[in-house]
C-alpha positions in Angstrom: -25.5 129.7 -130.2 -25.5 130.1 -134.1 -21.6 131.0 -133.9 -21.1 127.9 -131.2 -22.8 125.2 -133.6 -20.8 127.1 -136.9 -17.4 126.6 -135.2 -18.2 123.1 -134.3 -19.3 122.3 -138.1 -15.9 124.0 -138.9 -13.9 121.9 -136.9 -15.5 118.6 -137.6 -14.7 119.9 -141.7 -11.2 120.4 -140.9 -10.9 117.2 -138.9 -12.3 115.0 -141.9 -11.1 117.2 -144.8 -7.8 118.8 -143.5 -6.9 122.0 -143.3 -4.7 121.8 -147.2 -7.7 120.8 -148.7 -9.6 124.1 -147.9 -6.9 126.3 -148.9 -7.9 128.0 -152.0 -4.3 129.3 -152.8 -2.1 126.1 -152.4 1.2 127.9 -153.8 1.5 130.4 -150.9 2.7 129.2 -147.4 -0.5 128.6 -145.0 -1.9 131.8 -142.9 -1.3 130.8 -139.0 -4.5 133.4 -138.5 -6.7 132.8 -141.4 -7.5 129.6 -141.6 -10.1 126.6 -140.6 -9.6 126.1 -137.5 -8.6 129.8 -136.8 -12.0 130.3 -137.9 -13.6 127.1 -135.5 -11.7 129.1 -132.8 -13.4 132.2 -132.7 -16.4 131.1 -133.8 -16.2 128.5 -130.6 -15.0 131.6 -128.5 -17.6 133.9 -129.6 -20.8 131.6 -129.4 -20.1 130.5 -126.0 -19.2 134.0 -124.3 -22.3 135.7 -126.4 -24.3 132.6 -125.4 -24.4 132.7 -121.5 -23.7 136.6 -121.6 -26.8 136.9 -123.5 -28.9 134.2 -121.2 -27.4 135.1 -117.8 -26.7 138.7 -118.2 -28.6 141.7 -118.5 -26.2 143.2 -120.6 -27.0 145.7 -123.7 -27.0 143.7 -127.0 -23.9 146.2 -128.2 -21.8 144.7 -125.1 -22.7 141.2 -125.4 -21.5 141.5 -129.1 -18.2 143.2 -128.0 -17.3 140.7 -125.2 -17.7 138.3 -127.4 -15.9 139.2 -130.4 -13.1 140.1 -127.9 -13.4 136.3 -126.6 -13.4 134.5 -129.8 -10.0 136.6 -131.2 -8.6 135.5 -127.7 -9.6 131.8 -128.6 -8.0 132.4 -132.3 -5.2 133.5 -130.7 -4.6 131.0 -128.1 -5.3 128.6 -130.9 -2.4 129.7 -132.7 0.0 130.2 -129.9 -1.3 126.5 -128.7 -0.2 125.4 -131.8 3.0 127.0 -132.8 4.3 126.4 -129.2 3.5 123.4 -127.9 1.8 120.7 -130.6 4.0 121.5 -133.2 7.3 122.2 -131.1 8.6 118.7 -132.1 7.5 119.0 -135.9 10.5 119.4 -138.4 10.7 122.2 -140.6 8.9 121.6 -144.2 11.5 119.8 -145.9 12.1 121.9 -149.3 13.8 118.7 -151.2 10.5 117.0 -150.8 8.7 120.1 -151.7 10.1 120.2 -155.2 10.2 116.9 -156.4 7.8 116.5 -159.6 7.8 121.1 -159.4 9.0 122.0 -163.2 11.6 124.4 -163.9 13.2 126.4 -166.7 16.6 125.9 -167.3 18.4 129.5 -167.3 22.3 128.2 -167.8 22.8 125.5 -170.3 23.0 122.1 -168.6 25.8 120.1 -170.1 26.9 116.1 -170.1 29.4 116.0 -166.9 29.0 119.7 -165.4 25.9 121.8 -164.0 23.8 124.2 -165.4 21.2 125.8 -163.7 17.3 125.9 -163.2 14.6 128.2 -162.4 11.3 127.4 -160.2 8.8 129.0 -158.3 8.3 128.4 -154.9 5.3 130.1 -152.3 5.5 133.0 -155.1 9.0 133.6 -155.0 11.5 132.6 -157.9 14.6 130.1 -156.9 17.6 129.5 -159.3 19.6 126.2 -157.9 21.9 124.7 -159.8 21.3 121.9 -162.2 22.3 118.3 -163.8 20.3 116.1 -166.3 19.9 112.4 -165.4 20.0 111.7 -168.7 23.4 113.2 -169.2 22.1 114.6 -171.7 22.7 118.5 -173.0 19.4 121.1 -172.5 19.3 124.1 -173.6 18.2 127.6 -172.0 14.6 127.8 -171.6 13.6 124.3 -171.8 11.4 123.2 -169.5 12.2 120.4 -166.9 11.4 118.6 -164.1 12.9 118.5 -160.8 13.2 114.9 -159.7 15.2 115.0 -156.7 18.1 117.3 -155.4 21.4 115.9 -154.0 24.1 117.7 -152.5 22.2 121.2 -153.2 21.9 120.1 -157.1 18.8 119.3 -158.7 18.6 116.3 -161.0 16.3 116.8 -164.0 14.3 115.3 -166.4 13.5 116.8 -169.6 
């Protein structure tokens, strides 16, 4: 019953918080398993199965706790698979130009008035190079820092 009431709790947090807000580690991608409502899932799995096993059974306490462990990782899971292939079938991919806007770079190849130069960023933990043009039109040097304002045609256009 404890696990039941937890995983409702959870959900009701992830419902009027969202699930970004929770994440301790914003810079990495989201975990499909370990997450809020991964977490409501089970619990909601587990407290019901170990509820009326444990009131309508006469099951050892080692089973009970089994079956329903068993049970809530099969509500996680169905969760997940819920998700990924039927609510969010429609859903574009993450747009990565909307991602970056404001992110700040270092420029690694000299960006000159009238030609590109190119910038460095991290993104989920990994390093991207793209190339580069000041909106100022204005020349910055290697290792400056920047800031991506918006990419067209593959290029990023900076600020310094």
């Amino acid at each position: 019953m404890i696990a039941f009431i937890a995983s409702l709790v959870l959900a009701v947090i992830a419902m009027l918080h969202g699930v970004e807000h929770t994440r301790p580690k914003r810079n990495r991608a989201p975990s499909p398993f370990f997450n809020l409502p991964s977490y409501a899932a089970f619990g909601f799995g587990c407290g019901v199965v170990g509820y009326l096993l444990a009131t309508r059974t006469s099951l050892a306490i080692w089973a009970i706790l089994v079956i329903a462990v068993i049970a809530g990782s099969l509500a996680a899971t169905g969760m997940v698979t819920l998700l990924a292939t039927w609510a969010l079938r429609d859903t574009p991919v993450a747009n990565a130009v909307e991602e970056i806007q404001g992110q700040i770079a270092v420029v690694t190849r000299d960006i000159r008035p009238g030609s590109s130069g190119e910038i460095r960023y991290e993104a989920y933990g990994k390093q991207v190079t793209v190339p580069a043009q000041a909106i100022s039109g204005k020349h910055v040097s290697v290792g400056s820092e920047v800031v991506i304002d918006r990419m067209e045609d593959g290029v990023a256009l900076v600020e310094e």
